[in-house]
mmCIF entry with sequence, helices, sheets and N, C-alpha, C, O atoms, coordinates in Angstrom:
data_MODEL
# 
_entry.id   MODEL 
# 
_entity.id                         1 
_entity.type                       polymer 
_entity.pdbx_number_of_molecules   1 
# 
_entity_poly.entity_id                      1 
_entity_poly.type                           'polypeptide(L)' 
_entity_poly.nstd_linkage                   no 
_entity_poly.nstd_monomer                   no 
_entity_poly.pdbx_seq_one_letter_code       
;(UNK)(UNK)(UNK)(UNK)(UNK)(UNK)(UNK)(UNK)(UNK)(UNK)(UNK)(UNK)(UNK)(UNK)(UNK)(UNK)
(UNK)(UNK)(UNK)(UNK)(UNK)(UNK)(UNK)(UNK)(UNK)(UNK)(UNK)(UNK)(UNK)(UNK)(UNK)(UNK)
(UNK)(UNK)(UNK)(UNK)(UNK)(UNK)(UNK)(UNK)(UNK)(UNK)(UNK)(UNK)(UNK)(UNK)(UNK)(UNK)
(UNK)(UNK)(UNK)(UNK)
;
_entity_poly.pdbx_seq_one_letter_code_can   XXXXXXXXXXXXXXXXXXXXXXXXXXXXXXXXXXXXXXXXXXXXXXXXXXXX 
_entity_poly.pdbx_strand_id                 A 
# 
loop_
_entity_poly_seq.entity_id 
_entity_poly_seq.num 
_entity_poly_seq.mon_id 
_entity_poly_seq.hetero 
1 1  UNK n 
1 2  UNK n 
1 3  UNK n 
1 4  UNK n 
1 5  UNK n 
1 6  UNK n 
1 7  UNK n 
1 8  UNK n 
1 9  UNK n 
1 10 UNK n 
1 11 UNK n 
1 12 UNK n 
1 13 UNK n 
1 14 UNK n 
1 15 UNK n 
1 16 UNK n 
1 17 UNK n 
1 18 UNK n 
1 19 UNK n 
1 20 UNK n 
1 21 UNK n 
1 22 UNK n 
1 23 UNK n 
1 24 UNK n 
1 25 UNK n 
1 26 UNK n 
1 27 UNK n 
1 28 UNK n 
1 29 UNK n 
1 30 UNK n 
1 31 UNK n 
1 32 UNK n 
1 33 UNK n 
1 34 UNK n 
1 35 UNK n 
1 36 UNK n 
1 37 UNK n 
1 38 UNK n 
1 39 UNK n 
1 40 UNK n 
1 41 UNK n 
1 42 UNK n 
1 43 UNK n 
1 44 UNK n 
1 45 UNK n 
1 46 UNK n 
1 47 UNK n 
1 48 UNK n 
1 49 UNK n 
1 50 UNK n 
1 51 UNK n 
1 52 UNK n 
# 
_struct_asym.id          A 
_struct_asym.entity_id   1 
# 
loop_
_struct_conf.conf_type_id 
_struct_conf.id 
_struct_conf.pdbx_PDB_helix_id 
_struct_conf.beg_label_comp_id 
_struct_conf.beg_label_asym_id 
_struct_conf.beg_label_seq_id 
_struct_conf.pdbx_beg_PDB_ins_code 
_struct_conf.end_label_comp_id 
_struct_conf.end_label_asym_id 
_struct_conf.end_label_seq_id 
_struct_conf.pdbx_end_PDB_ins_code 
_struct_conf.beg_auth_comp_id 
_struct_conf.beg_auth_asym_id 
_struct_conf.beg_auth_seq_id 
_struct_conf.end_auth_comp_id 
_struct_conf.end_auth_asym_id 
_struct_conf.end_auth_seq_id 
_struct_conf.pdbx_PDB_helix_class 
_struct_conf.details 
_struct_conf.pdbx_PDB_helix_length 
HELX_P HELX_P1 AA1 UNK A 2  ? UNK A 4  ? UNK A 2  UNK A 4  5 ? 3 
HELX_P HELX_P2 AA2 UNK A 24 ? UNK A 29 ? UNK A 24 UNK A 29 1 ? 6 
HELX_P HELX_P3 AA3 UNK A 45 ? UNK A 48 ? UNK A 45 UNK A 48 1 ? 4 
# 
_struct_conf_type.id          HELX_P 
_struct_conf_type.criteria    ? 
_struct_conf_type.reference   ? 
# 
_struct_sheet.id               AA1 
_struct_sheet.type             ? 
_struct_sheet.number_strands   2 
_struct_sheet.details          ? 
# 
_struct_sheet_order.sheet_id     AA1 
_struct_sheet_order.range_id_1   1 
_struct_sheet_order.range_id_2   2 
_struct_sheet_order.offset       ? 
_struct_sheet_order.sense        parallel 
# 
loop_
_struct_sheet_range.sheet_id 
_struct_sheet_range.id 
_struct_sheet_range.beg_label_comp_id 
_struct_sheet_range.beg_label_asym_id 
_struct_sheet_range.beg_label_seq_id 
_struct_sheet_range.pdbx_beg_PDB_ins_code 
_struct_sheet_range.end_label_comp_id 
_struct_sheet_range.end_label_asym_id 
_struct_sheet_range.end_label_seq_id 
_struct_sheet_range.pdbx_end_PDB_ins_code 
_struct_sheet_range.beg_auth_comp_id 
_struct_sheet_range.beg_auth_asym_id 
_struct_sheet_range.beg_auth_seq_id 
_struct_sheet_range.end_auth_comp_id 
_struct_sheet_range.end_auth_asym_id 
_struct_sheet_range.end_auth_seq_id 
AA1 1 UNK A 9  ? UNK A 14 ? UNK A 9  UNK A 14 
AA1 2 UNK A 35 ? UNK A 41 ? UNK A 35 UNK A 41 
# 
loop_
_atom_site.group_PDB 
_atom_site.id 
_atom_site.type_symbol 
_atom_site.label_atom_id 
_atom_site.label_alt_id 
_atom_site.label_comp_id 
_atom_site.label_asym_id 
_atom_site.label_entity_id 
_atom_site.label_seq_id 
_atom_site.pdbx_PDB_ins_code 
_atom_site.Cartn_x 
_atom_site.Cartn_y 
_atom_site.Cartn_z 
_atom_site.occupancy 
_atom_site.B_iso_or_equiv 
_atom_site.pdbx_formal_charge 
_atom_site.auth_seq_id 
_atom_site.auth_comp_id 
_atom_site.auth_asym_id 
_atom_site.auth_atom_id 
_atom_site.pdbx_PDB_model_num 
ATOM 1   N N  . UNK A 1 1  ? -2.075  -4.532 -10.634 1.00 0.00 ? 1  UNK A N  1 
ATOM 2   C CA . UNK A 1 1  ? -2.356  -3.244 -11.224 1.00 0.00 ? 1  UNK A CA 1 
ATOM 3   C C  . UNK A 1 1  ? -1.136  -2.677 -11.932 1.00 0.00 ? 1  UNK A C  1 
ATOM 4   O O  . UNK A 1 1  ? -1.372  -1.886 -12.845 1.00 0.00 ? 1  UNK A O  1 
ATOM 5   N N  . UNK A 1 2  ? 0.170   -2.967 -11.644 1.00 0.00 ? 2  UNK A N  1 
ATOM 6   C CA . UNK A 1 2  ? 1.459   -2.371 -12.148 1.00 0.00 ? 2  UNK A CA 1 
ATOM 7   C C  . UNK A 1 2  ? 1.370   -2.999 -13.943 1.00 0.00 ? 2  UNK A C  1 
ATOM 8   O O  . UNK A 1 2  ? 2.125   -2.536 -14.798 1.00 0.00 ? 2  UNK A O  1 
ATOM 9   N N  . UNK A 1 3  ? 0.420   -3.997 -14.234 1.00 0.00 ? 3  UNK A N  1 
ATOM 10  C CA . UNK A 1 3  ? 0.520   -4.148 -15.354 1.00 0.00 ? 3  UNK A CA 1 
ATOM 11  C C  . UNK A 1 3  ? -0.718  -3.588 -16.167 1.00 0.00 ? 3  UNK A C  1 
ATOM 12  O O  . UNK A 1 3  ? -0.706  -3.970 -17.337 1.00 0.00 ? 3  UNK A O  1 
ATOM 13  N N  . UNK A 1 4  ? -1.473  -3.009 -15.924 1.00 0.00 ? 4  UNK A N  1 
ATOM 14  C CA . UNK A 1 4  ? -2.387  -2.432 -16.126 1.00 0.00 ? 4  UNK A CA 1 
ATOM 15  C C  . UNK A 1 4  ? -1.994  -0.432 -16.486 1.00 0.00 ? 4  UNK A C  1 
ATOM 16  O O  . UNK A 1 4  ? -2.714  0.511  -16.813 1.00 0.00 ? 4  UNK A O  1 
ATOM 17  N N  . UNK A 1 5  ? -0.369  -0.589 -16.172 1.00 0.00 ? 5  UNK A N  1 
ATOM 18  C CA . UNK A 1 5  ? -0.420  1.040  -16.337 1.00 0.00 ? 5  UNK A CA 1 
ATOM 19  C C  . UNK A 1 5  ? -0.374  1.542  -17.835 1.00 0.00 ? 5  UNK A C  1 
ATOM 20  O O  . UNK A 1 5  ? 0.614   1.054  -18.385 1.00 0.00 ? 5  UNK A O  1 
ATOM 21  N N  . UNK A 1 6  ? -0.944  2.172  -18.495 1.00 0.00 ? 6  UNK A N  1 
ATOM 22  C CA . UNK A 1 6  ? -0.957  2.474  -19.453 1.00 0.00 ? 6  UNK A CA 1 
ATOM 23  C C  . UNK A 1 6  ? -1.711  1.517  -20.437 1.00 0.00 ? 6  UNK A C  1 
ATOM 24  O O  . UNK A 1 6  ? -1.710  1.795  -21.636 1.00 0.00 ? 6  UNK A O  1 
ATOM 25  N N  . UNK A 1 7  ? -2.397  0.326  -19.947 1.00 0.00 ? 7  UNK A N  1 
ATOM 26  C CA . UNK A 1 7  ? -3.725  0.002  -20.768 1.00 0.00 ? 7  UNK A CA 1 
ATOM 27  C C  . UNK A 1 7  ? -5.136  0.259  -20.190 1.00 0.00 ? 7  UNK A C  1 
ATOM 28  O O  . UNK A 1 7  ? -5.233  0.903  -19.146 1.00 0.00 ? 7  UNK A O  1 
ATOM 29  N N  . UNK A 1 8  ? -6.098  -0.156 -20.742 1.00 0.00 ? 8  UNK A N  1 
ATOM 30  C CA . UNK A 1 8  ? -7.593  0.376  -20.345 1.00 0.00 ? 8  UNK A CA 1 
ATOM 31  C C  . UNK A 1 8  ? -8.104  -1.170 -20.667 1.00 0.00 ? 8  UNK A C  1 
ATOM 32  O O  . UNK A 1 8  ? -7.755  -2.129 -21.354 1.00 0.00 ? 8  UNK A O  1 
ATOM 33  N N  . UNK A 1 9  ? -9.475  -0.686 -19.444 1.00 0.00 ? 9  UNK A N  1 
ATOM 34  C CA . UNK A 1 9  ? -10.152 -2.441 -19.636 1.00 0.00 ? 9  UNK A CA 1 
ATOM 35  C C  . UNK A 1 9  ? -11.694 -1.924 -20.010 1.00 0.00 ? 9  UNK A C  1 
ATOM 36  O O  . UNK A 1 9  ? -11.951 -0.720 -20.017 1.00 0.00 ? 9  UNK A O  1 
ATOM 37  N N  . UNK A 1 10 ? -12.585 -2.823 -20.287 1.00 0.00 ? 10 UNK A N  1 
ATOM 38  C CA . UNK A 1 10 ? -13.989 -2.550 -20.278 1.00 0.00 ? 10 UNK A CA 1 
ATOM 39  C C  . UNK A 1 10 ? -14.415 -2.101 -18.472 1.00 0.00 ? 10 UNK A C  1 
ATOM 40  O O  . UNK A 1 10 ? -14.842 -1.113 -17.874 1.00 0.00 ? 10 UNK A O  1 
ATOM 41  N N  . UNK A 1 11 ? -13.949 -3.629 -18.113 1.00 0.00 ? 11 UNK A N  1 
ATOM 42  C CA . UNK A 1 11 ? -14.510 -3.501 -16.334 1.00 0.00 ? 11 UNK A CA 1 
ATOM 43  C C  . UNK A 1 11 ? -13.065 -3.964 -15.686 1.00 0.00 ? 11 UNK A C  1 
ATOM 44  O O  . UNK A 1 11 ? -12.261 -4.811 -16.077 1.00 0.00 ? 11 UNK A O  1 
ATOM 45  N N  . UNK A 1 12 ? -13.050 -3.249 -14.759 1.00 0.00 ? 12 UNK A N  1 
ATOM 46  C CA . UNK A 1 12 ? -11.849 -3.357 -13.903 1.00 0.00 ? 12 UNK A CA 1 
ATOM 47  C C  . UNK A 1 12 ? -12.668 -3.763 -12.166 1.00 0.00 ? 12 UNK A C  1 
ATOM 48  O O  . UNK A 1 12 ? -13.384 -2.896 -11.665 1.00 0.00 ? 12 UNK A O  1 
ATOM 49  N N  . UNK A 1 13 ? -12.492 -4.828 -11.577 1.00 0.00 ? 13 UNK A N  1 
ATOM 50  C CA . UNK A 1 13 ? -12.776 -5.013 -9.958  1.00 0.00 ? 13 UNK A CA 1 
ATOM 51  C C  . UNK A 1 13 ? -11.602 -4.459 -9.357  1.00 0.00 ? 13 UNK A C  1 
ATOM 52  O O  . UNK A 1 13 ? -10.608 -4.446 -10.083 1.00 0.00 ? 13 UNK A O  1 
ATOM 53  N N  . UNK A 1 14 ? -11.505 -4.078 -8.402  1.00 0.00 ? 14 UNK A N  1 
ATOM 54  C CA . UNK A 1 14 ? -10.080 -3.948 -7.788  1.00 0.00 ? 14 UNK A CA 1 
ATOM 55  C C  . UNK A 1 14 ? -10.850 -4.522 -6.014  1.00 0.00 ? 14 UNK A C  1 
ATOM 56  O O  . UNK A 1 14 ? -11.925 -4.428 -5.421  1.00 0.00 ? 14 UNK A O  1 
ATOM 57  N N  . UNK A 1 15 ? -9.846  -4.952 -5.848  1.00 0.00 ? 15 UNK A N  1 
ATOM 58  C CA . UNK A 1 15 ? -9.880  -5.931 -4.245  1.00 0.00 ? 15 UNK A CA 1 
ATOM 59  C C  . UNK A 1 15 ? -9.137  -5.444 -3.212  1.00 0.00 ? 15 UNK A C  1 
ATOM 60  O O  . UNK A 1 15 ? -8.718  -4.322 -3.498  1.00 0.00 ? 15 UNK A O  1 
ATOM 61  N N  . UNK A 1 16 ? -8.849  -5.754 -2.303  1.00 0.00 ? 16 UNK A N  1 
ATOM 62  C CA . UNK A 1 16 ? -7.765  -6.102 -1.359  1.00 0.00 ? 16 UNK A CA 1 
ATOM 63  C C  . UNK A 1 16 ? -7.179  -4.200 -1.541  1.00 0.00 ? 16 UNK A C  1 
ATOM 64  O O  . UNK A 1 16 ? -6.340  -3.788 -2.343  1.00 0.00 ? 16 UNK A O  1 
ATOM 65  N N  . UNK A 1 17 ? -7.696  -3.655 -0.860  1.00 0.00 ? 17 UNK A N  1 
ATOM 66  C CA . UNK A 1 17 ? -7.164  -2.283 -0.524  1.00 0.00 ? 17 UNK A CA 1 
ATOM 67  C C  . UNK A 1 17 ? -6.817  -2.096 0.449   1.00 0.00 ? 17 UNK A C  1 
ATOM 68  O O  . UNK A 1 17 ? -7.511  -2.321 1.441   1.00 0.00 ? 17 UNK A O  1 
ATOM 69  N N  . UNK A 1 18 ? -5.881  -1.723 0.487   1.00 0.00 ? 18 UNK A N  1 
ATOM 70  C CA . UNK A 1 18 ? -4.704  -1.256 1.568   1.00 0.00 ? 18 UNK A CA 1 
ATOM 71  C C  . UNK A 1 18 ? -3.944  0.297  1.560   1.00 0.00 ? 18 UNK A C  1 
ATOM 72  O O  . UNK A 1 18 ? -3.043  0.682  0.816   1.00 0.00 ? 18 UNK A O  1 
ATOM 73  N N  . UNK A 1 19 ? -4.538  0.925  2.494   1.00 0.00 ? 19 UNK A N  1 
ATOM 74  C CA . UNK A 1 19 ? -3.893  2.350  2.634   1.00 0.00 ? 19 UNK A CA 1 
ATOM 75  C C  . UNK A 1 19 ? -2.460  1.927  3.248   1.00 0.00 ? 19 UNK A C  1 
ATOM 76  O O  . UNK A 1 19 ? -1.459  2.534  2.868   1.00 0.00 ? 19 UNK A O  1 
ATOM 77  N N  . UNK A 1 20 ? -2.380  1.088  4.014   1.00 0.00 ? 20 UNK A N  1 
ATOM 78  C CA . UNK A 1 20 ? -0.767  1.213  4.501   1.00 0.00 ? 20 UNK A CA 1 
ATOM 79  C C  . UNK A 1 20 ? 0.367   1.081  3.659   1.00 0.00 ? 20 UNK A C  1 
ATOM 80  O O  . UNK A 1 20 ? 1.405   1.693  3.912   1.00 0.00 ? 20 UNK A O  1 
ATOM 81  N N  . UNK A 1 21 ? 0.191   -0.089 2.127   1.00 0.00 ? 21 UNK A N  1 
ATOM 82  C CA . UNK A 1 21 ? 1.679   0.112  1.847   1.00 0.00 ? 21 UNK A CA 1 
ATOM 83  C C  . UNK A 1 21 ? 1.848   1.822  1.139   1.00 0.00 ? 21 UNK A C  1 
ATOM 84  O O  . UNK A 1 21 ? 0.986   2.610  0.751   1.00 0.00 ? 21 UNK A O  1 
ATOM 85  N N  . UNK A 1 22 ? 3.292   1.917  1.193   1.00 0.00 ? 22 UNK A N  1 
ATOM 86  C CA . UNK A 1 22 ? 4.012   3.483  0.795   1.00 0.00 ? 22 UNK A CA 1 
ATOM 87  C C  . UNK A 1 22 ? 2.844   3.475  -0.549  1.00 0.00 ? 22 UNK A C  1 
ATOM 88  O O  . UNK A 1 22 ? 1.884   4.203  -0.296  1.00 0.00 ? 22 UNK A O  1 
ATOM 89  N N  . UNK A 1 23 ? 2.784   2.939  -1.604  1.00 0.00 ? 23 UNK A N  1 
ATOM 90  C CA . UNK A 1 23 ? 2.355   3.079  -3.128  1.00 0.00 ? 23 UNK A CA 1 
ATOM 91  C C  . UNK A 1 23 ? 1.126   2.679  -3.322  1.00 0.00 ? 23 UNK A C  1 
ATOM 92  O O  . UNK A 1 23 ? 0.763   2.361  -4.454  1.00 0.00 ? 23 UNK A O  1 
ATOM 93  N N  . UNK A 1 24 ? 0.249   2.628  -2.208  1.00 0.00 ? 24 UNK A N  1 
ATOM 94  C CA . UNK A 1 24 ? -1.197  1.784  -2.229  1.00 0.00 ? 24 UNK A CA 1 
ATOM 95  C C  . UNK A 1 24 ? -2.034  2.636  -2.944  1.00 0.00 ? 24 UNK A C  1 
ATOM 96  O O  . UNK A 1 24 ? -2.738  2.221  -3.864  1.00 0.00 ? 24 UNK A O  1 
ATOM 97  N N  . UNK A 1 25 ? -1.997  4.184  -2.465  1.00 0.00 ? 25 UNK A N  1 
ATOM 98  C CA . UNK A 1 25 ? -2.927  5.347  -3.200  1.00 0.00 ? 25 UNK A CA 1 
ATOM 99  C C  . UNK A 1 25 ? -2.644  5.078  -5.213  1.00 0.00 ? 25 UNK A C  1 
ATOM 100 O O  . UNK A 1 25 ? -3.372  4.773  -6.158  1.00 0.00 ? 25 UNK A O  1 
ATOM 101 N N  . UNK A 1 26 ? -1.492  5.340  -5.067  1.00 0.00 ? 26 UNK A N  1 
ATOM 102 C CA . UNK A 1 26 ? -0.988  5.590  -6.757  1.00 0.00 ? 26 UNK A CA 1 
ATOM 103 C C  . UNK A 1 26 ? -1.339  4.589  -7.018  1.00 0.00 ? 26 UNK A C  1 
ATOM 104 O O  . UNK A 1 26 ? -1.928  4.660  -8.096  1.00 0.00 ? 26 UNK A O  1 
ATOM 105 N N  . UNK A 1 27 ? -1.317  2.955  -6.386  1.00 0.00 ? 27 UNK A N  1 
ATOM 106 C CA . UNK A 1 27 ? -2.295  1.624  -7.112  1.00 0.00 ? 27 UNK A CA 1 
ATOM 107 C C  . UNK A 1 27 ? -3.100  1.798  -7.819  1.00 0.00 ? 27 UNK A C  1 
ATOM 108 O O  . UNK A 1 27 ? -3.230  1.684  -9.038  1.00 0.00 ? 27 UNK A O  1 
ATOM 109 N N  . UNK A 1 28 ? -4.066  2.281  -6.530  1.00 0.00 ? 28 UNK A N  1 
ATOM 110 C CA . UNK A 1 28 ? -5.483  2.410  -6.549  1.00 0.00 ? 28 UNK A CA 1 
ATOM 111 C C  . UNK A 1 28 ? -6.202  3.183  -7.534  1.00 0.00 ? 28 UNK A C  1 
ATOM 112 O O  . UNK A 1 28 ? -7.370  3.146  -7.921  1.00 0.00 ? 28 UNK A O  1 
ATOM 113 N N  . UNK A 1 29 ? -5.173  3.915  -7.850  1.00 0.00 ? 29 UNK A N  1 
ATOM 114 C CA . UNK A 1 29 ? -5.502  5.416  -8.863  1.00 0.00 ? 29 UNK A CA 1 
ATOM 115 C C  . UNK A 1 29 ? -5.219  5.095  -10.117 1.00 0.00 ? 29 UNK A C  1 
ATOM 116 O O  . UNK A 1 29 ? -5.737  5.605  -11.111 1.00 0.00 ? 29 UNK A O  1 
ATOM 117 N N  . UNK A 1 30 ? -4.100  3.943  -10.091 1.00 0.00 ? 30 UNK A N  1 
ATOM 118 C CA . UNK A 1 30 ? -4.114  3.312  -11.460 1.00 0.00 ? 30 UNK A CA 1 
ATOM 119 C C  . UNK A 1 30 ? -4.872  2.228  -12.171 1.00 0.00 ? 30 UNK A C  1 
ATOM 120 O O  . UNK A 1 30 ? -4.933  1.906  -13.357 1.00 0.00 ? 30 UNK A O  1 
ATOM 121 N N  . UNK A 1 31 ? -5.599  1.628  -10.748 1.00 0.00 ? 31 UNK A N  1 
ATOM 122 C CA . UNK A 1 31 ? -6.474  0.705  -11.310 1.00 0.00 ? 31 UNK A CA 1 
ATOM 123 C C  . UNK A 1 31 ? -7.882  1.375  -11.344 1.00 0.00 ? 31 UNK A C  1 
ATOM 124 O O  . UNK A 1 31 ? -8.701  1.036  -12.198 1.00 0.00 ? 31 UNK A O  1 
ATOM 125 N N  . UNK A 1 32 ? -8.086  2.080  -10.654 1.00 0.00 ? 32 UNK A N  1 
ATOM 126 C CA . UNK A 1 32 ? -9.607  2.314  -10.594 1.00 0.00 ? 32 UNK A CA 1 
ATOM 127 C C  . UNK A 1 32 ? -9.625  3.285  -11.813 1.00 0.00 ? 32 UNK A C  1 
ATOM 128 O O  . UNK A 1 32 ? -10.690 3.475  -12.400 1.00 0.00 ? 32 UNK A O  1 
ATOM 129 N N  . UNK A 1 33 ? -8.390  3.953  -12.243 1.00 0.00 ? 33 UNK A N  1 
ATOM 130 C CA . UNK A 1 33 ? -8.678  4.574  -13.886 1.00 0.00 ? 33 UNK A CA 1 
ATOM 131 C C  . UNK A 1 33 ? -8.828  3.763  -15.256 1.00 0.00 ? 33 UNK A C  1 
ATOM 132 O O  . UNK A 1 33 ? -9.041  4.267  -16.359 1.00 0.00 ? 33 UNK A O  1 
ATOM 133 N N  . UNK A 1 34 ? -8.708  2.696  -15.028 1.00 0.00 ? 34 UNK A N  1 
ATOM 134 C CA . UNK A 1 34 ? -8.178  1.482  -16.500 1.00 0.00 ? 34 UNK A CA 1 
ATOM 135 C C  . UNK A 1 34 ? -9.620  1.463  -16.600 1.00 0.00 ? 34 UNK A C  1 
ATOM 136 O O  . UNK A 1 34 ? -9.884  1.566  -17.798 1.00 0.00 ? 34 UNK A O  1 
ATOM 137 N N  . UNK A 1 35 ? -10.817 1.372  -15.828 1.00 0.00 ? 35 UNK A N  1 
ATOM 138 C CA . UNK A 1 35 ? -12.148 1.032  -16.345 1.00 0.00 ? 35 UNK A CA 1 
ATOM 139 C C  . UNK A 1 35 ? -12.402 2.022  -17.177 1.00 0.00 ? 35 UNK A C  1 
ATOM 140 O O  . UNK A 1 35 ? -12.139 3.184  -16.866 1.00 0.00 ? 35 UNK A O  1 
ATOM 141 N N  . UNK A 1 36 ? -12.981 1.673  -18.416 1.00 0.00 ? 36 UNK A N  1 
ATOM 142 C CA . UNK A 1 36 ? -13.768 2.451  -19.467 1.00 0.00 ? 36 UNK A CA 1 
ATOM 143 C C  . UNK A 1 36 ? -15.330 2.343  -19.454 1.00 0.00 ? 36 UNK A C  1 
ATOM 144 O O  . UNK A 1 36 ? -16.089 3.237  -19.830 1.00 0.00 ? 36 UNK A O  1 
ATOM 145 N N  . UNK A 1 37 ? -15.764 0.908  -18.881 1.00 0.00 ? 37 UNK A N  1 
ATOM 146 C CA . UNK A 1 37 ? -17.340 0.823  -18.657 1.00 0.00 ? 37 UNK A CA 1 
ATOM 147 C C  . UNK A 1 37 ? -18.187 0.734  -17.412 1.00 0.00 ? 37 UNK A C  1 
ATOM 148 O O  . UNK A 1 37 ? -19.327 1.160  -17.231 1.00 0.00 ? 37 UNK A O  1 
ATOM 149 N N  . UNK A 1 38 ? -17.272 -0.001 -16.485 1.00 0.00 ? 38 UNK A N  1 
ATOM 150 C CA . UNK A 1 38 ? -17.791 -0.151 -15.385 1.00 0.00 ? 38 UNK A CA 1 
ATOM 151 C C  . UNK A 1 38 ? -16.444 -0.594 -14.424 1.00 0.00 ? 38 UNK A C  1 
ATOM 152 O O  . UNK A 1 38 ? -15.567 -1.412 -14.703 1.00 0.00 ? 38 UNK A O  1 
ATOM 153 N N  . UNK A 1 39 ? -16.641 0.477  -12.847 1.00 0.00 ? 39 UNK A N  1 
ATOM 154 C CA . UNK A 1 39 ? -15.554 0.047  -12.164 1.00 0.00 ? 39 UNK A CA 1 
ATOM 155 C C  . UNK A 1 39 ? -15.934 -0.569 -11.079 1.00 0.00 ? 39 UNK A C  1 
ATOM 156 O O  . UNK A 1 39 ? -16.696 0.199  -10.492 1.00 0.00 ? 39 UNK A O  1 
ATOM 157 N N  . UNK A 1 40 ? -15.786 -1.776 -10.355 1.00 0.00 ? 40 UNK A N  1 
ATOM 158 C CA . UNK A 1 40 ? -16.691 -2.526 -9.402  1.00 0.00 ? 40 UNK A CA 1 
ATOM 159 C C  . UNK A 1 40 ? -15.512 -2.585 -8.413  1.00 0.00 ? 40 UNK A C  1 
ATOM 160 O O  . UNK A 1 40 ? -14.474 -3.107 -8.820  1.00 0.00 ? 40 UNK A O  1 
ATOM 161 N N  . UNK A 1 41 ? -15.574 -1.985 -6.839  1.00 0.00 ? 41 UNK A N  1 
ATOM 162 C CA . UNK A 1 41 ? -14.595 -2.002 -5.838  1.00 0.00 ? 41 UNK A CA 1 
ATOM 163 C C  . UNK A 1 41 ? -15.488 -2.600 -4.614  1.00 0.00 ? 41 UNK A C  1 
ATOM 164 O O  . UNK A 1 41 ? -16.682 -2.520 -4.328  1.00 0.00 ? 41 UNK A O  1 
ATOM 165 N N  . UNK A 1 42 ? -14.322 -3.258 -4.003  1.00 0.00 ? 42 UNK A N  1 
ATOM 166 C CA . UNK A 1 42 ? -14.857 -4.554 -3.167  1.00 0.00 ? 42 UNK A CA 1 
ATOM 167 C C  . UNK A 1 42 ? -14.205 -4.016 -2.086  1.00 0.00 ? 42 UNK A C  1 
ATOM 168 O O  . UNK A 1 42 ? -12.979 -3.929 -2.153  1.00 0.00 ? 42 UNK A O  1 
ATOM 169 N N  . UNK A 1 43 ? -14.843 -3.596 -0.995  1.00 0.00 ? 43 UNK A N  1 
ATOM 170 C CA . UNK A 1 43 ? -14.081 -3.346 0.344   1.00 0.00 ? 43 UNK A CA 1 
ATOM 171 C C  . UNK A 1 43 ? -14.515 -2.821 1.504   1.00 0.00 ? 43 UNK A C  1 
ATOM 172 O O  . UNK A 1 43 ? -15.051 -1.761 1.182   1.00 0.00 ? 43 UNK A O  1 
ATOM 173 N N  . UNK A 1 44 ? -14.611 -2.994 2.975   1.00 0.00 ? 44 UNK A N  1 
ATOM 174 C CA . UNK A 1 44 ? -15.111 -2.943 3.805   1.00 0.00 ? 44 UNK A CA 1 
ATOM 175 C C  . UNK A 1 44 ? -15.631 -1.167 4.200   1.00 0.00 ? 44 UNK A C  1 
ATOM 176 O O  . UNK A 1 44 ? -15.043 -0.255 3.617   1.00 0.00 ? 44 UNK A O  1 
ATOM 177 N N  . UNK A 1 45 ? -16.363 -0.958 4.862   1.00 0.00 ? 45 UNK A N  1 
ATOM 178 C CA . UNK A 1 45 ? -17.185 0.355  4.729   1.00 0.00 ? 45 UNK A CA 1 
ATOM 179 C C  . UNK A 1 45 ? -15.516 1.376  6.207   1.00 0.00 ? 45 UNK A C  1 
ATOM 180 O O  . UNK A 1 45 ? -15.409 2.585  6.409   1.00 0.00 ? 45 UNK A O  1 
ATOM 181 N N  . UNK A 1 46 ? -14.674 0.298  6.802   1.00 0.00 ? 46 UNK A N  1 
ATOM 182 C CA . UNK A 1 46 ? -14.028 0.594  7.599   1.00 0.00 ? 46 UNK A CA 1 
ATOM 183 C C  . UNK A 1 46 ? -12.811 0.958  7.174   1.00 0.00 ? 46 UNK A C  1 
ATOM 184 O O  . UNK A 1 46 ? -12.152 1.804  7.779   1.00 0.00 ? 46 UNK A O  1 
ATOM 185 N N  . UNK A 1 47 ? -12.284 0.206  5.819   1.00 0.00 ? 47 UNK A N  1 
ATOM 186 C CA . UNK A 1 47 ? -11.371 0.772  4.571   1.00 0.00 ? 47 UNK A CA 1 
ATOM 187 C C  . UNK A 1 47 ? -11.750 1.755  3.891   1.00 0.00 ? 47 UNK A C  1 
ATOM 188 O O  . UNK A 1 47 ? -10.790 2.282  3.329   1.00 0.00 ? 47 UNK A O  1 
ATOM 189 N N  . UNK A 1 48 ? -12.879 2.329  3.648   1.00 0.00 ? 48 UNK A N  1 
ATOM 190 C CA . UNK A 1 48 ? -13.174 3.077  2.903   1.00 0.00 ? 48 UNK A CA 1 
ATOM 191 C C  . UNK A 1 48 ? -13.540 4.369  3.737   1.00 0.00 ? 48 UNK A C  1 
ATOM 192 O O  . UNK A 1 48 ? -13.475 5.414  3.090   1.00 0.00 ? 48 UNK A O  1 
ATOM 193 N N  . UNK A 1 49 ? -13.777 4.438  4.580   1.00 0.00 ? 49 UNK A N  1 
ATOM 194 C CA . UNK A 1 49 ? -13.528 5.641  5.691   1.00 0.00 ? 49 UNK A CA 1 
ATOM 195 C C  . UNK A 1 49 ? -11.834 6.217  5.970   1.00 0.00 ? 49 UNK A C  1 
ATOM 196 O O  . UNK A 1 49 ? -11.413 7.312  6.345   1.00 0.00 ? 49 UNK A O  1 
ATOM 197 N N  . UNK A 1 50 ? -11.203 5.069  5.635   1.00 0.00 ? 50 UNK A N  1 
ATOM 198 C CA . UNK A 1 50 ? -9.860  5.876  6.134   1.00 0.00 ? 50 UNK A CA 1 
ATOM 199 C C  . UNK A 1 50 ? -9.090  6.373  5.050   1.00 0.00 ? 50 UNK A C  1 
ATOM 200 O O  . UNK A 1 50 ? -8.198  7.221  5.090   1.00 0.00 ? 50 UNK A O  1 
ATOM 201 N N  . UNK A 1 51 ? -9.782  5.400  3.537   1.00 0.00 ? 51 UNK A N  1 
ATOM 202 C CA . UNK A 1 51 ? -8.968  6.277  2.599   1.00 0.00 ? 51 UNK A CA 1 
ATOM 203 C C  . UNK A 1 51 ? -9.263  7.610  2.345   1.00 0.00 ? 51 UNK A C  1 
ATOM 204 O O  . UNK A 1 51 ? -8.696  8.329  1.522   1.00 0.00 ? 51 UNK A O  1 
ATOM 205 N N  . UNK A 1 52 ? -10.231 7.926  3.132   1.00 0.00 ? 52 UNK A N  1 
ATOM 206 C CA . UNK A 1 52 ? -10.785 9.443  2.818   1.00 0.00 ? 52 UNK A CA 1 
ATOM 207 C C  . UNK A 1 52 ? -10.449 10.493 3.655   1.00 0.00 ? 52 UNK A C  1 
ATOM 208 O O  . UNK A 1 52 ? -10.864 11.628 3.419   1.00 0.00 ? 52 UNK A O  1 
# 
């Protein structure tokens, strides 16, 4: 995702989410913004409870 800052994609997947490292949020925020058409996120319903 660090190469993705400041371009845009049609579809962006993003994988492998991790709240623990220090910079995981600002990742996440940079990849899940690059989609312009469709953003498809892959991750357990037990990851996605804690990023919230």
């Amino acid at each position: 995702m660090h190469r993705y800052k400041g371009l845009e994609s049609p579809m962006v997947i993003v994988t492998d989410i991790d709240g623990a490292s220090p910079d995981g949020e600002d990742l996440l925020y940079v990849g899940m913004t690059r989609a312009t058409e469709r953003l498809i996120v892959l991750t357990s319903l037990e990851e996605l409870h804690q990023q919230m």
